[in-house]
C-alpha positions in Angstrom: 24.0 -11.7 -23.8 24.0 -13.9 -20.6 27.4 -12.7 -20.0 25.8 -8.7 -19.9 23.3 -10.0 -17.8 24.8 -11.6 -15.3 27.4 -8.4 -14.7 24.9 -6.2 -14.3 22.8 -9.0 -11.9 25.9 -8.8 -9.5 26.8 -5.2 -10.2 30.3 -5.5 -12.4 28.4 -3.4 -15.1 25.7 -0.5 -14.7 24.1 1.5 -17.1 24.9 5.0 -17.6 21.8 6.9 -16.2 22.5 10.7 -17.6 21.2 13.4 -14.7 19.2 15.5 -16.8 16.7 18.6 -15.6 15.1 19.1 -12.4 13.7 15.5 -12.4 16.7 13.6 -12.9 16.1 12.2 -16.6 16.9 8.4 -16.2 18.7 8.6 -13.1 16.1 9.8 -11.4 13.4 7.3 -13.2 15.9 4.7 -12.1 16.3 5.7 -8.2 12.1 6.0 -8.6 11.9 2.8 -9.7 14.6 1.2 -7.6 12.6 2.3 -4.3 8.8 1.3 -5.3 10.8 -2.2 -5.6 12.5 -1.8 -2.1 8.9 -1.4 -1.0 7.4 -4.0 -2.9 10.1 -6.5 -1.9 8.9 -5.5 1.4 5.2 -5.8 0.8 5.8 -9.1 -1.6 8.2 -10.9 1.8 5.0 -10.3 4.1 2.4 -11.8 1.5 4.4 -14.8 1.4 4.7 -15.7 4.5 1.1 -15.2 4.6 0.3 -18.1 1.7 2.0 -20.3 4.4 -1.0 -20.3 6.4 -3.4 -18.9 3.9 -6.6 -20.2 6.1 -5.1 -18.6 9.6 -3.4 -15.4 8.4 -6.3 -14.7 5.2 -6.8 -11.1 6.5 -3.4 -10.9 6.3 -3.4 -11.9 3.3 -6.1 -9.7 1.6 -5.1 -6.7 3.0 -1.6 -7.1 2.5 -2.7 -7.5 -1.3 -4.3 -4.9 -1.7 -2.0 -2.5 -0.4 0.4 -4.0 -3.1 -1.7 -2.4 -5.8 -0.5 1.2 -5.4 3.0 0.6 -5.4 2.7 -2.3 -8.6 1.3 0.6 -10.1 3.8 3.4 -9.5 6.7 0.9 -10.7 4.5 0.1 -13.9 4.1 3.6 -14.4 7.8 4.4 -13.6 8.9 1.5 -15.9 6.3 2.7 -18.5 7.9 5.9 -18.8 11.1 4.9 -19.0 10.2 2.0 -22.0 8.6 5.1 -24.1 10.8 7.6 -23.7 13.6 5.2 -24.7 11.4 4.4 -27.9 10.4 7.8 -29.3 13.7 8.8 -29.5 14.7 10.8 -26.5 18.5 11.2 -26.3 18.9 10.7 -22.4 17.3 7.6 -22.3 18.9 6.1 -25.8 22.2 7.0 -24.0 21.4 4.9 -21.0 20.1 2.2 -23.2 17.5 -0.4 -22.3 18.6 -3.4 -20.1 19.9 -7.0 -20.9 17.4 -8.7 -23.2 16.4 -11.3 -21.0 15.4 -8.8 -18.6 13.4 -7.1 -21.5 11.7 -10.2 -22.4 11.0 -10.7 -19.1 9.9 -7.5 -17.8 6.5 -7.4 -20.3 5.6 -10.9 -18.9 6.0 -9.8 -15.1 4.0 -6.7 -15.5 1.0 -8.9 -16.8 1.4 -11.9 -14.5 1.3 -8.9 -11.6 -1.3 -7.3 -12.8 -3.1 -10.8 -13.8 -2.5 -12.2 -9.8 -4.1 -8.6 -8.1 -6.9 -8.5 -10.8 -8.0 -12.5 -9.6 -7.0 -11.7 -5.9 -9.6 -8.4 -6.2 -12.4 -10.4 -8.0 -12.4 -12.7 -5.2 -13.1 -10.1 -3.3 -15.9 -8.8 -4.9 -17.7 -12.0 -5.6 -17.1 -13.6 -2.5 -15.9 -17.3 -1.1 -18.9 -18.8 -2.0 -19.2 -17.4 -5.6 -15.5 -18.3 -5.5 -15.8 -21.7 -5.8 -18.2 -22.2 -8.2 -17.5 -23.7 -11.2 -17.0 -21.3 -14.1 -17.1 -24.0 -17.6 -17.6 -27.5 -17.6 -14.5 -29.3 -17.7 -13.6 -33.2 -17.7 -12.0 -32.6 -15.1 -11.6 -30.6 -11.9 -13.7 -28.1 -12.3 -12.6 -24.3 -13.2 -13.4 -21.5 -10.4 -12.4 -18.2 -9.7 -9.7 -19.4 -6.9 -8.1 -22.2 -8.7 -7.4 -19.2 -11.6 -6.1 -16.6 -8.9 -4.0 -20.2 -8.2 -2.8 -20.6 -11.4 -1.8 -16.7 -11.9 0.8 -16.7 -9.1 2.5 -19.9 -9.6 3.0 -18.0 -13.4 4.0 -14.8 -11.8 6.3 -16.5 -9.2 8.1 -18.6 -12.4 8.8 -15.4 -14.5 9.3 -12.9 -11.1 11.7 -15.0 -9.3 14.5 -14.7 -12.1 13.5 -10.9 -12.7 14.1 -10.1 -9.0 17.2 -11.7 -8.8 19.0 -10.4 -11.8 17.5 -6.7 -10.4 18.3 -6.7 -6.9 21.4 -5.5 -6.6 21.3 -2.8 -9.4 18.3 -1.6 -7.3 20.0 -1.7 -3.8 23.0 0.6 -5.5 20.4 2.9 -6.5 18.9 3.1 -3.2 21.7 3.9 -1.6 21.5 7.4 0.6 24.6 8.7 -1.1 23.9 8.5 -4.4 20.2 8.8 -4.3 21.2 12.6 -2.9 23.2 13.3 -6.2 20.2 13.5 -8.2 18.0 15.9 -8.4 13.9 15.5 -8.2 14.4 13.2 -4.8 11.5 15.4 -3.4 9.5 14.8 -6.3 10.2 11.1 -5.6 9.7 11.7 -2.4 6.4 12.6 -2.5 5.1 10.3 -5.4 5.8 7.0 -2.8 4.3 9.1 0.3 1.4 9.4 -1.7 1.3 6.0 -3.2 2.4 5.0 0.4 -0.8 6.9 1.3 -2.9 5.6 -1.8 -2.4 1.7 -0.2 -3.1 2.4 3.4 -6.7 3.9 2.1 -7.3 1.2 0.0 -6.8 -1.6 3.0 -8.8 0.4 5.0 -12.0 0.3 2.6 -11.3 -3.7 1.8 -11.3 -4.3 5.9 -15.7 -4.1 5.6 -15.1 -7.5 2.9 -13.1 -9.3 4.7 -15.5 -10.7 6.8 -16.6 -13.7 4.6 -13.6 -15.2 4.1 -12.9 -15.5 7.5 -16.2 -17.2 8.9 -15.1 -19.3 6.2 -11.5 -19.6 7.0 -10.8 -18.9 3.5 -12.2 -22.3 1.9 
């Protein structure tokens, strides 16, 4: 099992992805998939560097999250499908067969830990820095508030990410390459689904801009 993982990690071992119909099948789920993470990769290297200097760079830092949400979605979405086709039988997808089993336990738990980080990150939004930090339950100690949760979701979605990215990367930079990306068909179908989603994010930073403003009177505190 480890052995399986770690071939496929550093790209001795792929999974057959059959070609199938105008989409692709699973090759072209896989390519999908492979480019929403280039551009989350992307999008993820730029929010880091802005939890650096999370008081200086916090518009950064908010818009940058919530252009994340389209694209988290698409690769749910594109993951999704993949995960139920597999399961109700469909023969292209049984042939390519799921991945290692550490990456399926691992996949579930990053999808929620994502999903967990941009839900807190958005409620701060909403409520506000001042609502932020108020307490939420009485506790013996430190007290509980909406930041010290959007706190404790990334430092779980970092832990179960990090190892998930790096047994994926290079299986996903194969799949990205030009040259076979052009073998499959449905690329313009693909195409367009991260142009809108591309689209989707740039929409969505625009309209969190007008909230901004509080956290950076406050410098984020």
């Amino acid at each position: 099992m480890a052995s399986d993982t770690v071939d496929e990690a550093v790209g001795r071992s792929r999974r057959p992805d059959p070609v199938v119909g105008a989409a692709g099948g699973p090759a072209g789920n896989a390519r999908l998939t492979a480019w929403t993470g280039a551009m989350l990769l992307v999008l993820l290297a730029v929010e880091g560097v802005t939890v650096l200097d999370i008081h200086g760079l916090i518009t950064w830092h908010i818009v940058v999250g919530i252009v994340l949400i389209p694209p988290v979605l698409l690769k749910t979405a594109s993951t999704g499908w993949r995960i139920l086709r597999y399961y109700t039988g469909s023969r292209p997808y049984r042939e390519a067969g799921p991945p290692p089993m550490p990456m399926r336990v691992l996949g579930p738990l990053v999808v929620v830990a994502t999903l967990a980080v941009l839900a807190s990150g958005t409620a701060l939004i909403v409520i506000g820095p001042a609502a932020s930090r108020r307490p939420l339950v009485g506790t013996p100690g430190p007290a509980l508030d909406a930041v010290m949760i959007h706190k404790a979701t990334f430092l779980v979605w970092l832990g179960v990410t990090a190892p998930h990215v790096l047994g994926r990367l290079v299986p996903a930079l194969r799949l990205t390459l030009p040259s076979r990306a052009a073998a499959v068909p449905g690329g313009f179908w693909r195409v367009g689904a991260i142009l809108f989603t591309m689209a989707a994010a740039v929409v969505a930073a625009g309209l969190v801009l007008a909230a901004v403003g509080p956290w950076q009177v406050l410098g984020g505190r």
